[in-house]
Backbone bond lengths (Angstrom), bond angles and torsions (degrees), N, CA, C in turn:
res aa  C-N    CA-C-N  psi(-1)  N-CA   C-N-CA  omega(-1)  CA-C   N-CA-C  phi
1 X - - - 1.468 - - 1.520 110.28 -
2 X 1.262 107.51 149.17 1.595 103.90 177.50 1.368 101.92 -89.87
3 X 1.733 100.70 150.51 1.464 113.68 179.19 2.006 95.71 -120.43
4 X 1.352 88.36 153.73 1.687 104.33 -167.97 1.552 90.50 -115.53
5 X 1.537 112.46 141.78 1.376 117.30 158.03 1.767 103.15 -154.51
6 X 1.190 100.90 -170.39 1.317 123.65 -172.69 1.819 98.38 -102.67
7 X 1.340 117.59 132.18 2.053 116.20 161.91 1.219 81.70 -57.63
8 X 1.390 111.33 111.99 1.605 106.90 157.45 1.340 99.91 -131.26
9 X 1.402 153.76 -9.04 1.555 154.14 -156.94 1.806 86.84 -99.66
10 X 1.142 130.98 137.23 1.764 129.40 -178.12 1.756 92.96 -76.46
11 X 1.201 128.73 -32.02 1.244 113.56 179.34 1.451 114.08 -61.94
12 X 1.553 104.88 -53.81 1.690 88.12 -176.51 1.468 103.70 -89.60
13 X 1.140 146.60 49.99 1.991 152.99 142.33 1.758 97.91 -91.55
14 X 1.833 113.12 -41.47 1.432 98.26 169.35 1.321 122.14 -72.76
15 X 1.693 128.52 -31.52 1.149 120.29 161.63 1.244 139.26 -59.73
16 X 0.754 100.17 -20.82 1.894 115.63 175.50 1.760 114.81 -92.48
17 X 1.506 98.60 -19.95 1.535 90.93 -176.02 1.380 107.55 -97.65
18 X 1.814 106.65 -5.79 1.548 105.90 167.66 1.546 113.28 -82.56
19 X 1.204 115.09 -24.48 1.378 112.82 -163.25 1.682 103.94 -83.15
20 X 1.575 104.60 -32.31 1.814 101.28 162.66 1.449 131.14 -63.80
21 X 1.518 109.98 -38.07 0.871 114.79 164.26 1.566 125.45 -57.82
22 X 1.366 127.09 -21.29 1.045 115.34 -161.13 1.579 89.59 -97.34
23 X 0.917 155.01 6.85 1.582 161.28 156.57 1.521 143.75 -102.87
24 X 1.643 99.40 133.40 1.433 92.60 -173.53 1.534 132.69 -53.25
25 X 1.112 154.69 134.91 1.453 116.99 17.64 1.454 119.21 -73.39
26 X 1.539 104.60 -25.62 1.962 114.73 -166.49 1.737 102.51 -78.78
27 X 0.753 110.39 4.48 1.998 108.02 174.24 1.565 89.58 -69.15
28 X 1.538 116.50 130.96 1.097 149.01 128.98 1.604 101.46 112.47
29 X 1.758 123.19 -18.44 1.161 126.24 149.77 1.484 119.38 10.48
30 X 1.320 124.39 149.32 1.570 107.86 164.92 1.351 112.32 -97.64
31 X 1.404 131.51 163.04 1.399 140.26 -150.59 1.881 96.87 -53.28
32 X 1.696 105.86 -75.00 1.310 122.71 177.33 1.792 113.83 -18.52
33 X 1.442 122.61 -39.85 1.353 140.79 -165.14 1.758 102.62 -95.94
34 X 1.030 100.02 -19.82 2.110 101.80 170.69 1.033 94.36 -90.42
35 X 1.818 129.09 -41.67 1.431 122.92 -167.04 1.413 110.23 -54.41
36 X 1.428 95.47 -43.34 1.689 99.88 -162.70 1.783 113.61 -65.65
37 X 1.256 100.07 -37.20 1.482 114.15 -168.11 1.602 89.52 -57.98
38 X 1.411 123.10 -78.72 1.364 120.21 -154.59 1.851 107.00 -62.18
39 X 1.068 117.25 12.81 1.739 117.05 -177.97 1.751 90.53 -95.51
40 X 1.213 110.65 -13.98 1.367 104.23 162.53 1.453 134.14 -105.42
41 X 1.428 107.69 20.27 1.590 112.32 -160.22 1.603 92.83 -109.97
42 X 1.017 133.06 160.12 1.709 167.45 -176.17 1.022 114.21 -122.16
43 X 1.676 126.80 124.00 1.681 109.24 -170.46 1.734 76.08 -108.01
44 X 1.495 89.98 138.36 1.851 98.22 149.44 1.512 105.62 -141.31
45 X 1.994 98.33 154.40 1.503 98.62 -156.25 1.956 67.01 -117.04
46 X 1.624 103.59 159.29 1.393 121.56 164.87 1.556 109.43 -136.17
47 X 1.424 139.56 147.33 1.123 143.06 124.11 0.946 122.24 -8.06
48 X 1.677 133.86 143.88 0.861 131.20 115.94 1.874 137.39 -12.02
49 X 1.709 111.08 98.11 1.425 98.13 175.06 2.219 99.85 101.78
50 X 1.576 91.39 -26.92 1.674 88.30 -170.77 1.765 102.74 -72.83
51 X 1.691 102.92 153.17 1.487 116.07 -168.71 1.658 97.83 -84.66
52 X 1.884 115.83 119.02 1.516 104.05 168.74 1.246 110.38 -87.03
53 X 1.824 139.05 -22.81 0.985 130.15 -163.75 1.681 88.24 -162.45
54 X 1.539 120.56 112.41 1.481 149.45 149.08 1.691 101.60 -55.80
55 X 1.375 104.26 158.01 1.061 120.68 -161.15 1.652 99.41 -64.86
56 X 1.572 112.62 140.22 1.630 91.78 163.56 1.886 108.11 85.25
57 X 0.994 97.54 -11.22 1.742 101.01 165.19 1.159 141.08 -76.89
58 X 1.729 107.09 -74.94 1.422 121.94 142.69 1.610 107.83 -4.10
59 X 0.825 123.83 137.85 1.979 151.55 161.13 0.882 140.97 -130.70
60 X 1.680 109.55 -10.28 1.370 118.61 -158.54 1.490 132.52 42.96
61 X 1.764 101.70 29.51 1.458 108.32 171.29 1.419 92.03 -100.22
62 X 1.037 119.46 32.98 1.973 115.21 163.87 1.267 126.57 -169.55
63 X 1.354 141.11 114.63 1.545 120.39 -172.55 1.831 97.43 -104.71
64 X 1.117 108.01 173.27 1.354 139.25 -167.43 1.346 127.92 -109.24
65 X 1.364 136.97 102.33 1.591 124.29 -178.30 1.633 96.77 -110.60
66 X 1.062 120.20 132.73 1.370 139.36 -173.01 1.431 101.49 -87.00
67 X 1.478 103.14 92.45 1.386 101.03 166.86 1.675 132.81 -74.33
68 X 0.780 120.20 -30.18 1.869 133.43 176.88 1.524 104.61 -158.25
69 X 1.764 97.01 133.23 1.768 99.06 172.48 1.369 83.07 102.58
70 X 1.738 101.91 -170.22 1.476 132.93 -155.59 1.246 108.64 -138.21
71 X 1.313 135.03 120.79 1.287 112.63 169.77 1.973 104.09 -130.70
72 X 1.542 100.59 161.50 1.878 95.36 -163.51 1.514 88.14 -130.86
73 X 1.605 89.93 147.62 1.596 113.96 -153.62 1.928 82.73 -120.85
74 X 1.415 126.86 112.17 1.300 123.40 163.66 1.527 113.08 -110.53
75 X 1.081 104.69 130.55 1.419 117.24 -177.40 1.829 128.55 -119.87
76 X 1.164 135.63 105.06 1.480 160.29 -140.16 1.642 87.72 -86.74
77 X 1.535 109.76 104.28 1.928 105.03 170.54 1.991 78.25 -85.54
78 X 1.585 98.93 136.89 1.009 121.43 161.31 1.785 115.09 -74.51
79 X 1.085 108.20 -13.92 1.261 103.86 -167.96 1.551 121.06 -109.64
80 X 1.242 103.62 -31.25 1.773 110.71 145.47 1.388 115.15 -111.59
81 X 0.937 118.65 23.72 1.857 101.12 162.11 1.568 97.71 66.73
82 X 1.206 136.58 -2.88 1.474 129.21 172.95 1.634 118.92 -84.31
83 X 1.416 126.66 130.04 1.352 140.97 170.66 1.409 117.69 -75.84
84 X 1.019 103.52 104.17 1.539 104.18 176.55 1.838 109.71 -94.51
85 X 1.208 81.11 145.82 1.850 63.86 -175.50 1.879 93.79 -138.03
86 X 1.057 105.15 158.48 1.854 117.63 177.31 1.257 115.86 -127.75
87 X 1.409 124.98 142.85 1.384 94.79 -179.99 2.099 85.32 -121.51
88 X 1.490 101.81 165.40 1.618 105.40 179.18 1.568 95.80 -133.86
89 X 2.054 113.90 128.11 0.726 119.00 157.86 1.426 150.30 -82.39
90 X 1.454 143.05 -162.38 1.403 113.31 155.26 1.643 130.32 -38.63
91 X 1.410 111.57 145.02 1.046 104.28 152.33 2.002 99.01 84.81
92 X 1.707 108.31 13.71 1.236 103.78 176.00 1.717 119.47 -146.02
93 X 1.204 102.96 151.78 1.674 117.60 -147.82 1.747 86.60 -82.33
94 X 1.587 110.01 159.35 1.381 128.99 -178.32 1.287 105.56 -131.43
95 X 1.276 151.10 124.99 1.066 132.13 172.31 1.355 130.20 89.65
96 X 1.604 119.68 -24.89 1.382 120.16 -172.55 1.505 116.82 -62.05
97 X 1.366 131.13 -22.98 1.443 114.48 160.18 1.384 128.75 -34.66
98 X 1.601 94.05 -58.92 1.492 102.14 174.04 1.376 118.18 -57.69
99 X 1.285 111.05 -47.26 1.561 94.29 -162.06 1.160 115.12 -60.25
100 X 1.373 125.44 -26.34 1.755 141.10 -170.36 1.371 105.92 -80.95
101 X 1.428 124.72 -30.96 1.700 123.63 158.85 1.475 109.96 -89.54
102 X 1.666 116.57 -12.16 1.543 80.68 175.50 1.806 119.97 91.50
103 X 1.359 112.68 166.39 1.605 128.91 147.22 1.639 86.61 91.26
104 X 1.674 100.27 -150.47 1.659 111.52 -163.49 1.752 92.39 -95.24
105 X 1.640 126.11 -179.53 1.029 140.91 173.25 1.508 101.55 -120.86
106 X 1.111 125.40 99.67 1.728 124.55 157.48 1.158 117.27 -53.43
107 X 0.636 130.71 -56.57 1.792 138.30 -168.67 1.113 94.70 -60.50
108 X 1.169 132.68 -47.85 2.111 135.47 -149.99 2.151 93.55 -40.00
109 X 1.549 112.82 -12.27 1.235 105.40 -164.03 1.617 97.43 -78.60
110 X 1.513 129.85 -28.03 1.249 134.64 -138.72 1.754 91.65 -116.05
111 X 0.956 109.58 -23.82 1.714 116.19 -178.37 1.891 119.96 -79.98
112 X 1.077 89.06 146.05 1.885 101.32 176.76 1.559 91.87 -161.66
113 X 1.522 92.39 133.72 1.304 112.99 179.38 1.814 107.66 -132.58
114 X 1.280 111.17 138.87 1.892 116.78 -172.11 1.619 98.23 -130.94
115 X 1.199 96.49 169.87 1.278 106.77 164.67 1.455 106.39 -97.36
116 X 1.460 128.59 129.70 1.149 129.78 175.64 1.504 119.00 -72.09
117 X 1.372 140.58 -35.75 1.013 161.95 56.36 1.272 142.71 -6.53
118 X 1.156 105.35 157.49 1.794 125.88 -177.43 1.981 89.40 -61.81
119 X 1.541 113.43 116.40 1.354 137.42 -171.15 1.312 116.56 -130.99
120 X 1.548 122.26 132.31 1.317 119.62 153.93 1.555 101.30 -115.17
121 X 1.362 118.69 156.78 1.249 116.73 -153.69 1.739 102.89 -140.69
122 X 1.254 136.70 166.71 1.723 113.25 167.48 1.159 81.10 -127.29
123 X 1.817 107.86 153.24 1.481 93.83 168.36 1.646 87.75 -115.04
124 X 1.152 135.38 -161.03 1.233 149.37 -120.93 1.946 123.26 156.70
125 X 1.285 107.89 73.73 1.568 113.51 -178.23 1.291 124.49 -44.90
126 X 1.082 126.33 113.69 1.173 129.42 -176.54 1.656 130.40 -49.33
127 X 1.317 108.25 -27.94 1.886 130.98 160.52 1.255 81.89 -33.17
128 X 1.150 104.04 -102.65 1.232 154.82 -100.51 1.522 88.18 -82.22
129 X 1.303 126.41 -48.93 1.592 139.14 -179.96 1.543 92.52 -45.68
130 X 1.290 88.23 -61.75 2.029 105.26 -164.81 1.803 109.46 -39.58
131 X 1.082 87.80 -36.54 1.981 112.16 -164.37 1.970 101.88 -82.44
132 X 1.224 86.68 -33.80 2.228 89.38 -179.52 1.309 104.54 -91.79
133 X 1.382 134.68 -38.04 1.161 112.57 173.15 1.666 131.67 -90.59
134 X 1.846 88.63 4.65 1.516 98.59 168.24 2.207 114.12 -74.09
135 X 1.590 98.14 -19.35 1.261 110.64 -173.92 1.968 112.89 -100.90
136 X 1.348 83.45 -7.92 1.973 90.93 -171.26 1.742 95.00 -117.07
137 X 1.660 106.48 108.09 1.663 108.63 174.02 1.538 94.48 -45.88
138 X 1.726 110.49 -74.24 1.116 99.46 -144.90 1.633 123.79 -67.24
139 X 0.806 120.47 -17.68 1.640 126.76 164.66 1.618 94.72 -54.48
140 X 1.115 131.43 -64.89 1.724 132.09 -170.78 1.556 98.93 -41.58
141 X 1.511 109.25 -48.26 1.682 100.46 -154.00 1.808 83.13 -81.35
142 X 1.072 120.41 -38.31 1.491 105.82 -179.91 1.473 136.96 -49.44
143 X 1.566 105.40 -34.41 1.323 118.66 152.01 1.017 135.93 -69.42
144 X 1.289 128.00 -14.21 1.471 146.39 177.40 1.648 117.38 -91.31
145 X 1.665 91.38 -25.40 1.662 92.01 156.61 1.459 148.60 -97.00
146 X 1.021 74.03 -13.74 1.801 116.78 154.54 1.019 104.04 -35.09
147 X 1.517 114.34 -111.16 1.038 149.98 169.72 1.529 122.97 -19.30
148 X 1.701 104.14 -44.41 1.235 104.01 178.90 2.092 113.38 -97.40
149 X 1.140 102.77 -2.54 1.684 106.83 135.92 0.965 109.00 -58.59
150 X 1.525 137.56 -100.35 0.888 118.46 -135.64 1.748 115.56 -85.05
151 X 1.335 120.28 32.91 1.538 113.85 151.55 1.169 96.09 -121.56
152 X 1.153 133.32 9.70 2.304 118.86 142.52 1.728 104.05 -77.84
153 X 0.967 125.13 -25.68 1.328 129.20 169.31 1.014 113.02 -63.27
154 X 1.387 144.25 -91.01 1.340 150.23 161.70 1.705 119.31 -22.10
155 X 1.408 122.50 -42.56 1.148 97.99 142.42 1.741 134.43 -100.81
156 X 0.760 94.43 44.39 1.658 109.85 163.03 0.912 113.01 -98.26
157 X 1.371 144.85 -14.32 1.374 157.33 140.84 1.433 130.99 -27.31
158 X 1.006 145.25 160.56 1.321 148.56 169.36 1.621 107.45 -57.71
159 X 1.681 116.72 147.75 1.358 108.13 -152.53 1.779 80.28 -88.53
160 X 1.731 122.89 158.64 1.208 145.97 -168.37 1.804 99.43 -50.87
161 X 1.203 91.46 -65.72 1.705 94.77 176.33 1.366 110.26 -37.91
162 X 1.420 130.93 -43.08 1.571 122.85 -164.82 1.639 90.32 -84.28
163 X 0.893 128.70 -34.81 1.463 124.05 -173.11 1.250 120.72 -79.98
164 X 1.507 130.20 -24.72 0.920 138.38 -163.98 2.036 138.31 -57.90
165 X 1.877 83.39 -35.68 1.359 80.24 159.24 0.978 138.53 -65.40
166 X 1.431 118.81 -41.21 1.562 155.88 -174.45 1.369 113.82 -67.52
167 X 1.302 92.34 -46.84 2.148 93.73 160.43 1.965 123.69 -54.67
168 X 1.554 88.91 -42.84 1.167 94.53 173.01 1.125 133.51 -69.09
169 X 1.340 104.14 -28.23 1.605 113.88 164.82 1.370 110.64 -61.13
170 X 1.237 137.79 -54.31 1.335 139.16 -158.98 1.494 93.77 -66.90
171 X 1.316 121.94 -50.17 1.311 108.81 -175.85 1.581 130.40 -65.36
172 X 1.071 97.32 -37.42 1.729 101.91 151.45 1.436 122.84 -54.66
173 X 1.494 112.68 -31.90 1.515 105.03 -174.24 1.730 102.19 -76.04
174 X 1.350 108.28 -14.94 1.312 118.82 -172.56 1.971 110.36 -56.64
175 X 0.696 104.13 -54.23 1.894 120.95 172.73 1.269 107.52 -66.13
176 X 1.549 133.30 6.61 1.045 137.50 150.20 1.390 119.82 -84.51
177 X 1.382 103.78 -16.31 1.429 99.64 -144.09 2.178 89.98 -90.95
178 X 1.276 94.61 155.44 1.892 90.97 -172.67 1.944 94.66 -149.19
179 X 1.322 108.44 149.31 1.511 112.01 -174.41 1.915 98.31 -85.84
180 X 1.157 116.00 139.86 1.340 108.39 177.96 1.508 96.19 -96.18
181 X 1.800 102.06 137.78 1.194 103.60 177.39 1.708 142.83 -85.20
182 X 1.588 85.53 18.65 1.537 90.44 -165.35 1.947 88.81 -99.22
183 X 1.439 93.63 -78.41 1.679 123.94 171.11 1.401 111.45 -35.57
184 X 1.468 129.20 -46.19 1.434 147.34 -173.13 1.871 109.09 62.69
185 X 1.573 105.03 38.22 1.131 116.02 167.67 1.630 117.78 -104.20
186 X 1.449 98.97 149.15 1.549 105.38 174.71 1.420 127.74 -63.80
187 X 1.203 123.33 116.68 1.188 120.09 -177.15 1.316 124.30 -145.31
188 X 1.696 108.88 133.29 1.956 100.42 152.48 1.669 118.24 -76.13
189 X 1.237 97.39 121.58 1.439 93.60 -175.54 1.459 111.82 -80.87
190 X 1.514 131.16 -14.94 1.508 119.53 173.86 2.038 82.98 -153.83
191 X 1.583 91.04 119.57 0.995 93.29 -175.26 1.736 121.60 -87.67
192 X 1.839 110.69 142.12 1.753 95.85 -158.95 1.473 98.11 -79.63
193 X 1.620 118.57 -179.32 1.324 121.26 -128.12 2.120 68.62 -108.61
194 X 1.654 100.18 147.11 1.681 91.61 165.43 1.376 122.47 -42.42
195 X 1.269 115.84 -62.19 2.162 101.92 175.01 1.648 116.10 -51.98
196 X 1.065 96.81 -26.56 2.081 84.85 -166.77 2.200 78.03 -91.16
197 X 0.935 136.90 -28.34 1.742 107.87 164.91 1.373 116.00 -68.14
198 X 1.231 124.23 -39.50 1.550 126.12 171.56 1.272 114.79 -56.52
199 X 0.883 138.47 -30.57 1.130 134.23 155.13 1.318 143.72 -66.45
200 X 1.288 99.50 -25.39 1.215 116.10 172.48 1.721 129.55 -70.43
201 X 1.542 87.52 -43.26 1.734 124.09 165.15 1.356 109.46 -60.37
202 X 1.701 119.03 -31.90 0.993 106.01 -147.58 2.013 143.52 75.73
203 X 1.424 93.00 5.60 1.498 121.43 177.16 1.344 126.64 -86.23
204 X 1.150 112.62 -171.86 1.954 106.98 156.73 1.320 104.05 -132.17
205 X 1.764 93.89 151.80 1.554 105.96 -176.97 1.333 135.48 -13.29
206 X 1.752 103.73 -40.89 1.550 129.54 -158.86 1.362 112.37 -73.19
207 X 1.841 106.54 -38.34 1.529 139.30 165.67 1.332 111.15 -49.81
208 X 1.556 110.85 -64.25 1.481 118.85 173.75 1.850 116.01 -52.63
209 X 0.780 96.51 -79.86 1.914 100.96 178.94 1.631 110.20 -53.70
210 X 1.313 117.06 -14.61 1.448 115.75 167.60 1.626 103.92 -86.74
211 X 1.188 138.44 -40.71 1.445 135.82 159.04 1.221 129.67 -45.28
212 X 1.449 107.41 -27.76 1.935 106.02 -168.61 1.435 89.08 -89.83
213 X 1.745 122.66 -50.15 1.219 119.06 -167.00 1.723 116.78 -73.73
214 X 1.455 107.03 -11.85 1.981 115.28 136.61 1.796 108.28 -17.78
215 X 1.817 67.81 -89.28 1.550 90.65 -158.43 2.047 114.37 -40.49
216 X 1.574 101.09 -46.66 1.540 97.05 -168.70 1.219 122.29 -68.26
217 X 1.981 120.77 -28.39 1.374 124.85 -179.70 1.752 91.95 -68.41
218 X 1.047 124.57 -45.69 1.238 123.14 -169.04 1.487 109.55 -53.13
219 X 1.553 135.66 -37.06 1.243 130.76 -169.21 1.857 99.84 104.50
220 X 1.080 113.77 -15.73 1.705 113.79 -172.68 1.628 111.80 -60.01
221 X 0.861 103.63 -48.55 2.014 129.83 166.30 1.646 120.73 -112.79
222 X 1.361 102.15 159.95 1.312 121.85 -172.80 1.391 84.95 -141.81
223 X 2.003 99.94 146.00 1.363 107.90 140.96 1.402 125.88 -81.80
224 X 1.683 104.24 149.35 1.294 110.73 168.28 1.410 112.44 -163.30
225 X 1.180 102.77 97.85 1.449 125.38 -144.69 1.911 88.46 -67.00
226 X 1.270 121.07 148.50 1.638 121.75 -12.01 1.465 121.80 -52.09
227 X 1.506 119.52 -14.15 1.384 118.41 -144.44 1.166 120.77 -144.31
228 X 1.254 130.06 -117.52 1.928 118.68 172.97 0.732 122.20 -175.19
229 X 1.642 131.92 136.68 1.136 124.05 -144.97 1.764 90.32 -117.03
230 X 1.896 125.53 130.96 1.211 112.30 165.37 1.380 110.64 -97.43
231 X 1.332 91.92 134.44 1.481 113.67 161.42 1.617 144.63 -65.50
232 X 1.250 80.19 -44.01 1.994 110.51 164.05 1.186 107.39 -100.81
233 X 1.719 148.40 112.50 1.250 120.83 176.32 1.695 92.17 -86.62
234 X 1.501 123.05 -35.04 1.421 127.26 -152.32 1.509 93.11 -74.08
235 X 1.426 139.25 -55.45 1.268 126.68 164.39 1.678 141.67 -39.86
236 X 1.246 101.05 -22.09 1.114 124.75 170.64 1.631 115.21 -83.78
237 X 1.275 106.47 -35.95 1.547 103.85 160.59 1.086 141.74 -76.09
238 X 1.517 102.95 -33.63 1.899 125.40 158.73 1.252 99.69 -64.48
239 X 1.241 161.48 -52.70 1.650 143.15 174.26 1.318 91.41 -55.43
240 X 1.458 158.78 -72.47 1.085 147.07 -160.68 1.271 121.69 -44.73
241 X 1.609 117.21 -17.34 1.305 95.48 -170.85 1.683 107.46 -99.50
């Protein structure tokens, strides 16, 4: 079962305020502005396999920095019936979009999130975030650069139209994809033939077999005949979208 507490021991407030510090957006922050952040954090530890957020929970009245362990974020496209799933390692934020915009979470209905592993996690109230970096410039401009990386990134990308078939493919390959229960690796266990994925995508053949052979130069997939083993599940979901 997970247990909830407060950083209250000064050893682990220094461990935790190194491990924020050492990450974007809070890298280079001044001390006072890490202090503040973690006076709002909650340590909770989970199991291996234990549920942090059931479908419909999530609110985005809290985000999450993954302090040790793995934890996997699966998410239900309502619109093809495909599971996308992400996984976030140490040393990585859950949720912080939201908390920095705020309001309700729609989706929270379609989401389940576990610990993949033995996890301690901080959580982090979303108020309250909203309210310190409304009072701390440099945390503001830090988030703002953030953020505005990574939408110069995203469109730095290939324009949607050129990508588009190929997205679709991945997302179709996505509903292939199944956890093996021995190994606990991602896998297609019999992989579908290029026309029956093109079709599926909605693509052509050329689209399909140009996507898988994406994925393998990339390291994202492996063959393993019949089928394929992913390597990246979270990369594999970011091309999907």
């Amino acid at each position: 079962m997970s247990a909830t507490q407060l950083i209250a021991s000064e050893e682990a407030k220094s461990d935790f305020s190194s491990a924020l510090a050492s990450v974007v957006p809070f890298a280079g922050l001044p001390a006072p502005a890490i202090k503040s952040i973690c006076q709002i954090g909650e340590h909770r530890h989970y199991g291996a396999g234990e549920t942090i957020f059931s479908p419909g929970q999530f609110d985005g009245g809290e985000f999450l920095f993954v302090w040790r362990g793995r934890v996997k974020a699966a998410f239900a496209n309502p619109s093809t019936g495909a599971m996308h799933i992400e996984e976030f390692g140490a040393n990585a934020f859950f949720g912080l979009a939201e908390a920095v915009v705020g309001g309700e979470y729609p989706q929270a209905e379609l989401l389940t999130l576990t610990a993949e592993e033995e996890a301690d996690v901080v959580t982090l109230d979303a108020e309250a975030f909203r309210e310190l970096f409304q009072r701390r410039p440099a945390l503001t401009r830090a988030l703002a650069q953030y953020f505005a990386r990574a939408l110069v990134m995203e469109r730095s990308q290939l324009s949607p139209e050129d990508l588009s078939p190929e997205r679709r493919v991945f997302a179709a390959l996505l509903e292939f994809v199944e956890r093996d229960a021995v190994t606990g690796a991602w896998r297609v266990a019999r992989m579908p033939k290029h026309r029956e994925l093109a079709e599926k995508a909605d693509a052509d053949e050329a689209a399909a077999a140009s996507a898988i052979a994406h994925l393998i130069q990339e390291g994202v997939a492996r063959r393993d005949y019949p089928g394929l083993i992913i390597d990246d599940i979270s990369q594999l979901n970011a091309l999907a979208r």
